[in-house]
N, CA, C and O atoms as CSV, one atom per row, in Angstrom:
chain,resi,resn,atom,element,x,y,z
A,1,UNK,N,N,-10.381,8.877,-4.791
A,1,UNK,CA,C,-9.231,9.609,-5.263
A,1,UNK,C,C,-8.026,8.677,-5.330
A,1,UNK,O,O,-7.864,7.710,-4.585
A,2,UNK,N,N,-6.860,9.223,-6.689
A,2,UNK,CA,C,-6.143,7.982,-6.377
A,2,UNK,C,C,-4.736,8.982,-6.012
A,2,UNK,O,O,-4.651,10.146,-6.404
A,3,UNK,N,N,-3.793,8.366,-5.286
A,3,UNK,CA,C,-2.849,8.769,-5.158
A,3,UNK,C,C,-1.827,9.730,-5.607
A,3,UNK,O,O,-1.297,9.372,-6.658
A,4,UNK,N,N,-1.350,10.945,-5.084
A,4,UNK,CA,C,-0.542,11.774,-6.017
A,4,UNK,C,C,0.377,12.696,-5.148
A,4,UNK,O,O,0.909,13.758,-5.470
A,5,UNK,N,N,0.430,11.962,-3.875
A,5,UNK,CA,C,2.141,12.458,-2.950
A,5,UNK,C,C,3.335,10.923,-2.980
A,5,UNK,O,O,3.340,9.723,-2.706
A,6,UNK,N,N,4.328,12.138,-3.578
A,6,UNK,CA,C,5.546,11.126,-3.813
A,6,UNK,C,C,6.228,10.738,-2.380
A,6,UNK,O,O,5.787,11.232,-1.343
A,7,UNK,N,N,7.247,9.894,-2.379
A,7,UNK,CA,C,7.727,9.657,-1.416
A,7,UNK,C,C,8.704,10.884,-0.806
A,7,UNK,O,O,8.897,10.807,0.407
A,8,UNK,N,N,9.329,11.983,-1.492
A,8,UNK,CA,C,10.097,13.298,-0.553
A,8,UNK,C,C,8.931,13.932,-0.124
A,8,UNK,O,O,8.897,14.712,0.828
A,9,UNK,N,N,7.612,13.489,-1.067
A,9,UNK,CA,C,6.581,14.688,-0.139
A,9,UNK,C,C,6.105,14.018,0.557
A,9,UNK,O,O,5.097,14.547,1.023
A,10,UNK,N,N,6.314,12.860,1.002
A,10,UNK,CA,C,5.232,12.654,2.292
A,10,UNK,C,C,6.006,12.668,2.990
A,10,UNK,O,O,5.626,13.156,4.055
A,11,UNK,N,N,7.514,12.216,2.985
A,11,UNK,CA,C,8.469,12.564,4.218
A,11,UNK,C,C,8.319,14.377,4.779
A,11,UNK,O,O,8.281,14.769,5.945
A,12,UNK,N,N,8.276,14.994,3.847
A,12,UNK,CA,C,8.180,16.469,4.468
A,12,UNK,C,C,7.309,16.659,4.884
A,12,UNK,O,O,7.448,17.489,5.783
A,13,UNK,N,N,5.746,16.160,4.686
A,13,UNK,CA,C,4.826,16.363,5.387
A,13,UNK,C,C,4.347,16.018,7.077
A,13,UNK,O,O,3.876,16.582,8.065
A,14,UNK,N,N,4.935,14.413,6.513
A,14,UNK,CA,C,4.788,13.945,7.884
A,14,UNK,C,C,6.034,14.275,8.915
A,14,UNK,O,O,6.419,13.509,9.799
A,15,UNK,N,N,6.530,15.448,8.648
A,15,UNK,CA,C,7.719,15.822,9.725
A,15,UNK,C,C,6.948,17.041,9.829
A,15,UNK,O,O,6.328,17.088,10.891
A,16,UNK,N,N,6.735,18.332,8.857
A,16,UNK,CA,C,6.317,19.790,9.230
A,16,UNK,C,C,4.711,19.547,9.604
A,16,UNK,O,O,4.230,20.342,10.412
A,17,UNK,N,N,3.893,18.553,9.095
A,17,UNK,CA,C,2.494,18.401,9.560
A,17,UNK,C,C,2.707,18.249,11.293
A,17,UNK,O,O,2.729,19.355,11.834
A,18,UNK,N,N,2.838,17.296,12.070
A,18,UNK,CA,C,3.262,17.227,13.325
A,18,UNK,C,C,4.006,18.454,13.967
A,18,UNK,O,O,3.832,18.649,15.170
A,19,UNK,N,N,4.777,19.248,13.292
A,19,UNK,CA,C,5.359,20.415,13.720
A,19,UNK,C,C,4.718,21.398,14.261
A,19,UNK,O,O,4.830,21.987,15.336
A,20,UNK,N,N,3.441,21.580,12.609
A,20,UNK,CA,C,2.327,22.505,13.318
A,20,UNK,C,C,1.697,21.918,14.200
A,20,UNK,O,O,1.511,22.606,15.204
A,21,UNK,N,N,1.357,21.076,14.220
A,21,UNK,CA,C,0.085,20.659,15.455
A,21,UNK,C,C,0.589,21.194,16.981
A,21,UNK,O,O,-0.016,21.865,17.817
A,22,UNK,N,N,2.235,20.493,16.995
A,22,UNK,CA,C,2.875,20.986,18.344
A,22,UNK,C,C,2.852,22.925,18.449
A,22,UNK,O,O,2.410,23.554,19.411
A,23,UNK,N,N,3.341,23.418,17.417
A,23,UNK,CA,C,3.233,24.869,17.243
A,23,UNK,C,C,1.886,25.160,17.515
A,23,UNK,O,O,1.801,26.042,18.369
A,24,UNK,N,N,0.694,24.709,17.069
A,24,UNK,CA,C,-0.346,25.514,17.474
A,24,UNK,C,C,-0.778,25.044,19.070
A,24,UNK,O,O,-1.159,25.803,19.961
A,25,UNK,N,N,-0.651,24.001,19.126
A,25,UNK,CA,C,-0.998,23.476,20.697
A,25,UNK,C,C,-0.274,24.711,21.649
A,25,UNK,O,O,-0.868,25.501,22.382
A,26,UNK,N,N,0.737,24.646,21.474
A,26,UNK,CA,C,1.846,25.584,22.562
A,26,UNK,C,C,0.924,27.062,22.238
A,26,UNK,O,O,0.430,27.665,23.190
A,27,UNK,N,N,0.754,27.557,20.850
A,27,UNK,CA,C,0.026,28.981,21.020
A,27,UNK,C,C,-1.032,29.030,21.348
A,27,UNK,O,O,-1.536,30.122,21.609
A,28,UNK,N,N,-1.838,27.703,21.464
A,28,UNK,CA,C,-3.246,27.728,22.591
A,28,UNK,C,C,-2.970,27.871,23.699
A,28,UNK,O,O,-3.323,28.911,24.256
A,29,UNK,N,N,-2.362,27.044,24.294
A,29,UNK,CA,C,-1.685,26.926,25.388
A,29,UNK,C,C,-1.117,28.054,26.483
A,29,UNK,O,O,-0.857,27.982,27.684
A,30,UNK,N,N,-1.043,29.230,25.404
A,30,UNK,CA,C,-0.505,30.056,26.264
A,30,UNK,C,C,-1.369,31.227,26.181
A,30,UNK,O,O,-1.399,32.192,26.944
A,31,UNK,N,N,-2.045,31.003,25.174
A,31,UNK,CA,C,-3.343,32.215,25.051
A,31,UNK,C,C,-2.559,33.273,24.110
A,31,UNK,O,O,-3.005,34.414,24.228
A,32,UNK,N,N,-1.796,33.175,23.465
A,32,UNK,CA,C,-1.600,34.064,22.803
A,32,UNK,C,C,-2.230,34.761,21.678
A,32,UNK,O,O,-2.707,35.876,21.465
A,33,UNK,N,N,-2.017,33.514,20.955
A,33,UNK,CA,C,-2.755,33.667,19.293
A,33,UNK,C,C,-4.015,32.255,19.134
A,33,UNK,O,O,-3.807,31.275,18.418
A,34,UNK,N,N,-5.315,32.462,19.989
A,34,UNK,CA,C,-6.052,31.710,19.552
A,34,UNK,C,C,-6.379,31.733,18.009
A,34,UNK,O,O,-6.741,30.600,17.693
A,35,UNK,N,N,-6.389,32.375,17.194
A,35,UNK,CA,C,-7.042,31.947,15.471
A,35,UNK,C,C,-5.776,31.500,14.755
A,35,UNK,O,O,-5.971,30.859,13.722
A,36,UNK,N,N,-4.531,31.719,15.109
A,36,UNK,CA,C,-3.319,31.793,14.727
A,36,UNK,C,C,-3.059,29.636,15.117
A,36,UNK,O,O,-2.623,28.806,14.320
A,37,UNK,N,N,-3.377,29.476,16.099
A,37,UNK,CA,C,-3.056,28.213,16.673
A,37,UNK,C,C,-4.042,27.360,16.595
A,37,UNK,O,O,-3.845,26.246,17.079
A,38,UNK,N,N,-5.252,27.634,16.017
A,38,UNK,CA,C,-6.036,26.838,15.676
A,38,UNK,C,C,-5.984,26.568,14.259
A,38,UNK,O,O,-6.326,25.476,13.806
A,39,UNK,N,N,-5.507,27.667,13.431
A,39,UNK,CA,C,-4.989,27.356,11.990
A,39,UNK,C,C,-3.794,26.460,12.277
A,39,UNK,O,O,-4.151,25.282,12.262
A,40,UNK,N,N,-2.779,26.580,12.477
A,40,UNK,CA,C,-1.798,25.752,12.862
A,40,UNK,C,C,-2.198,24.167,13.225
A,40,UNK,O,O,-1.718,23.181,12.666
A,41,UNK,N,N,-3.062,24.163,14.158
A,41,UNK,CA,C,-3.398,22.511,14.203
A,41,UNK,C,C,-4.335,21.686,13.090
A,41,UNK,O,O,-4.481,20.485,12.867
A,42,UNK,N,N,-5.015,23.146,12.377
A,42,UNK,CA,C,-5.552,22.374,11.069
A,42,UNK,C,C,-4.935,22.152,10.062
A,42,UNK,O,O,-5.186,21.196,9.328
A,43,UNK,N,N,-3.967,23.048,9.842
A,43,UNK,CA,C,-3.220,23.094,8.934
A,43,UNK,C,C,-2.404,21.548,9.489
A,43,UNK,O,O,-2.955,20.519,9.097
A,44,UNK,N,N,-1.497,21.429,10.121
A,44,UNK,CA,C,-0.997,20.324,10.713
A,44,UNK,C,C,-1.273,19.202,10.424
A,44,UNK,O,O,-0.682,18.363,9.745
A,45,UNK,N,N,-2.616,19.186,11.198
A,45,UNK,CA,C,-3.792,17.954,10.638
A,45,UNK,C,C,-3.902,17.311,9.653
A,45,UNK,O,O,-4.082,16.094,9.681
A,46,UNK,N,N,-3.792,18.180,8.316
A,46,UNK,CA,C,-4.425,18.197,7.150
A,46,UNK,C,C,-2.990,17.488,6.221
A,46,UNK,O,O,-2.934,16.495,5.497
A,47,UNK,N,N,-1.926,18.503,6.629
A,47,UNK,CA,C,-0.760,17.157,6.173
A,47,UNK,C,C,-0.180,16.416,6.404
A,47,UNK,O,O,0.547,15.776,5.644
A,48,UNK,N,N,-0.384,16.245,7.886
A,48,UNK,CA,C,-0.370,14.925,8.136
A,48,UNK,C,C,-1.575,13.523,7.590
A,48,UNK,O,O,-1.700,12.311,7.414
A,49,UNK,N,N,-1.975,14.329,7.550
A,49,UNK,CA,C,-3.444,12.951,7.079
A,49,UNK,C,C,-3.064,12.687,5.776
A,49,UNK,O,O,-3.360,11.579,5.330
A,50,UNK,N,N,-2.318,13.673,4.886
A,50,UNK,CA,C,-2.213,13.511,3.551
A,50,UNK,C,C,-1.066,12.809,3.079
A,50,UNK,O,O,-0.844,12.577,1.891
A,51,UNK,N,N,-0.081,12.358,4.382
A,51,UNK,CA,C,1.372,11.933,4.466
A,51,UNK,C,C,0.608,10.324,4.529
A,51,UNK,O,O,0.765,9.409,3.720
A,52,UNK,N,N,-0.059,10.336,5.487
A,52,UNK,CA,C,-0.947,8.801,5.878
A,52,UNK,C,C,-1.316,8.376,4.637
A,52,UNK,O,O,-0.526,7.561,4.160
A,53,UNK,N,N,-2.134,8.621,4.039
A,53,UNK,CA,C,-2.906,8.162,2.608
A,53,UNK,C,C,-2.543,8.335,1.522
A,53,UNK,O,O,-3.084,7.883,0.513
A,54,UNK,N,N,-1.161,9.306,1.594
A,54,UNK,CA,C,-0.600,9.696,0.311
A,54,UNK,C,C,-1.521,10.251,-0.894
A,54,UNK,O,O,-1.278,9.923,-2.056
A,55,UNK,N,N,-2.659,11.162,-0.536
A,55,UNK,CA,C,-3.897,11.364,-1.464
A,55,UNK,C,C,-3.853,13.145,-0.717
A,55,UNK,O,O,-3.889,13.451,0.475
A,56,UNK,N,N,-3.766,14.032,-1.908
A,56,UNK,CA,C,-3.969,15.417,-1.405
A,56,UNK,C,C,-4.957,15.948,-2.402
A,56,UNK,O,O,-4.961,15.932,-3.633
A,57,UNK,N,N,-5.966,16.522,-1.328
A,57,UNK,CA,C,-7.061,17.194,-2.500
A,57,UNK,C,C,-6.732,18.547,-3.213
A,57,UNK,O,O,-7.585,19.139,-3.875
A,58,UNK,N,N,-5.832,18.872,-3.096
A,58,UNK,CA,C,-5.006,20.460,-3.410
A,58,UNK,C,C,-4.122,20.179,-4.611
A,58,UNK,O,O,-4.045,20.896,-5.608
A,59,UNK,N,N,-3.357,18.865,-4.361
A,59,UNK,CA,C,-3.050,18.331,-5.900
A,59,UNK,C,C,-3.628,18.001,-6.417
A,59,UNK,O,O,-3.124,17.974,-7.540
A,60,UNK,N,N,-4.574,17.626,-6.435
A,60,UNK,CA,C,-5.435,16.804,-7.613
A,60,UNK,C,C,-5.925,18.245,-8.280
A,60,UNK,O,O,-5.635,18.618,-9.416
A,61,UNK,N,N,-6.921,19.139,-7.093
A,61,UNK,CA,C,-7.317,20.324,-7.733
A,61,UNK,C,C,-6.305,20.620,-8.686
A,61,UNK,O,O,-6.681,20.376,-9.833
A,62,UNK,N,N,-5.365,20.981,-8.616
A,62,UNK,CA,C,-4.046,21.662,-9.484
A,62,UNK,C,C,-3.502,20.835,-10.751
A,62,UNK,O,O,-3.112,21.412,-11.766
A,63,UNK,N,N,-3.508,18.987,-10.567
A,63,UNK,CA,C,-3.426,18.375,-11.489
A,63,UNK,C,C,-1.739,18.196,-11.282
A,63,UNK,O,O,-0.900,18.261,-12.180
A,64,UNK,N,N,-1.416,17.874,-9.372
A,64,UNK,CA,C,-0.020,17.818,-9.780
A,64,UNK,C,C,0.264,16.423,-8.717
A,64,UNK,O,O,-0.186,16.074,-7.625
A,65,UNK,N,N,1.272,15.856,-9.704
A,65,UNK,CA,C,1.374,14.023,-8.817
A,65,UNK,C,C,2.864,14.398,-8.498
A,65,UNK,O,O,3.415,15.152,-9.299
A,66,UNK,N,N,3.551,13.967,-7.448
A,66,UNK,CA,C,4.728,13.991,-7.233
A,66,UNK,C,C,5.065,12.268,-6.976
A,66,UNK,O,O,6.156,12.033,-6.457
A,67,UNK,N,N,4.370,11.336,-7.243
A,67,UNK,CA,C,4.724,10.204,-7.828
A,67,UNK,C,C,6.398,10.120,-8.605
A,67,UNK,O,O,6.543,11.166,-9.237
A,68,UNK,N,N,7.351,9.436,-8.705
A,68,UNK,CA,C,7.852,9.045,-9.611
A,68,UNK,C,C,7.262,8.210,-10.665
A,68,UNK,O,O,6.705,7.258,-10.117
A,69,UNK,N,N,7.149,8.159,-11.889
A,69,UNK,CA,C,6.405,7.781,-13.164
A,69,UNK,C,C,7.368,6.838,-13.469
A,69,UNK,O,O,8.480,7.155,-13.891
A,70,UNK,N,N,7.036,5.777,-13.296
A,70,UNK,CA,C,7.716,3.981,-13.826
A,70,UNK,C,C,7.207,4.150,-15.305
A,70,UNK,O,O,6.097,4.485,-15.719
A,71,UNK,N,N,8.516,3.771,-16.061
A,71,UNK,CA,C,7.984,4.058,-17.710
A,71,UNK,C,C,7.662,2.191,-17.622
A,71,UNK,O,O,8.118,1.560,-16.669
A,72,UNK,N,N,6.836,1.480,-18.737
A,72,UNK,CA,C,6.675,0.115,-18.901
A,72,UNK,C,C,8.095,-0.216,-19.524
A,72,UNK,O,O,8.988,0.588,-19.795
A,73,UNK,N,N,8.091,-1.504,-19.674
A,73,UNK,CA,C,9.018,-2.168,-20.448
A,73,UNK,C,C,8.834,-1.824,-22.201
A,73,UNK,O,O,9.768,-1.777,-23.000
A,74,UNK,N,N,7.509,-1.627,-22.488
A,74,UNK,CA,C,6.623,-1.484,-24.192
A,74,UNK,C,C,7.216,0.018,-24.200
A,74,UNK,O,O,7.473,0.635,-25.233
A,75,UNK,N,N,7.384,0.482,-22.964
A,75,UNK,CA,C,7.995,2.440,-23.086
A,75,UNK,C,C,8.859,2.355,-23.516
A,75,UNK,O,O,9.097,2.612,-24.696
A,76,UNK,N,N,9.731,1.907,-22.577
A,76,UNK,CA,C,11.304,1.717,-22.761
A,76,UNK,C,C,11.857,0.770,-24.093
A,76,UNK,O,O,13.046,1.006,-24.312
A,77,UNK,N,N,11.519,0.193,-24.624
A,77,UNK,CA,C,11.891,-0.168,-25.917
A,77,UNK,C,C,11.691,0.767,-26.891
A,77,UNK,O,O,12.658,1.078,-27.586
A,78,UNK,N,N,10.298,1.434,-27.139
A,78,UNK,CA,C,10.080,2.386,-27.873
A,78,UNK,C,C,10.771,3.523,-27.935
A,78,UNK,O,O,10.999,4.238,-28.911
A,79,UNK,N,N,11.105,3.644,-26.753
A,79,UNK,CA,C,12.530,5.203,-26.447
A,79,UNK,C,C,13.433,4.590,-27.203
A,79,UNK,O,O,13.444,4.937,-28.384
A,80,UNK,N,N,14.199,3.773,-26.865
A,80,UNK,CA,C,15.396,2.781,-27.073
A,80,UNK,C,C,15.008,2.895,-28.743
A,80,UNK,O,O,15.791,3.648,-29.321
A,81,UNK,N,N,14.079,2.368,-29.529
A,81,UNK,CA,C,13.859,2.598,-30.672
A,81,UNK,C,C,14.004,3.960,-31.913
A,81,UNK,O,O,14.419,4.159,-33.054
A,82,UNK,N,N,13.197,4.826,-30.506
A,82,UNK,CA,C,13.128,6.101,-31.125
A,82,UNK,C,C,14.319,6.884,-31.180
A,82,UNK,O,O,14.429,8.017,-31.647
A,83,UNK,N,N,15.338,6.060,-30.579
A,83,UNK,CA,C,17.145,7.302,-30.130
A,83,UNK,C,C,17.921,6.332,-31.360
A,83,UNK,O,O,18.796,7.002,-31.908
A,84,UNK,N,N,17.816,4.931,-31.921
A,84,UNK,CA,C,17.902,4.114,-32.887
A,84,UNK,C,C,18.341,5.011,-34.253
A,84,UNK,O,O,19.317,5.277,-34.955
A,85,UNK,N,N,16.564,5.341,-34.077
A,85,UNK,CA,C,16.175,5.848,-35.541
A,85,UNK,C,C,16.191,7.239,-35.650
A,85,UNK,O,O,15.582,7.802,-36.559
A,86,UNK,N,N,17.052,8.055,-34.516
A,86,UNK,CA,C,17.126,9.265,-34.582
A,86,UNK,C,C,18.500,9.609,-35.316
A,86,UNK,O,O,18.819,10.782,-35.511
């Protein structure tokens, strides 16, 4: 798989991914909500790992990159051309 978390999304991930993990730990922890806090640490898990590798299988399913898109230099002339001849 190739890459398709931008740099604001992996900062948000890798801050609310760690969030849950601590959130579900504490609701194990206290016996409250075992299915509730075990979702929480997977959930957690899952974006954090995706902050690490910058690769999410949920975007790709969907077909969405939060990449910023570097146009080439052959782009950018052709724009530059095309506003020319507009």
């Amino acid at each position: 798989m190739k890459e398709n978390v931008g740099k604001e999304d992996q900062l948000i991930r890798s801050i609310v991914g760690p969030g849950l993990m601590v959130l579900g730990y504490f609701a194990l922890r206290k016996y409250q909500n075992r299915l509730g806090g075990i979702a929480s640490i997977v959930t957690g898990t899952l974006l954090a790992e995706s902050a690490i590798t910058r690769v999410c299988p949920v975007n790709e399913f969907f077909g969405i990159d939060t990449r910023e898109k570097k146009k080439s230099p052959v782009q950018k002339i052709n724009h530059k051309i095309k506003e020319a001849l507009a």
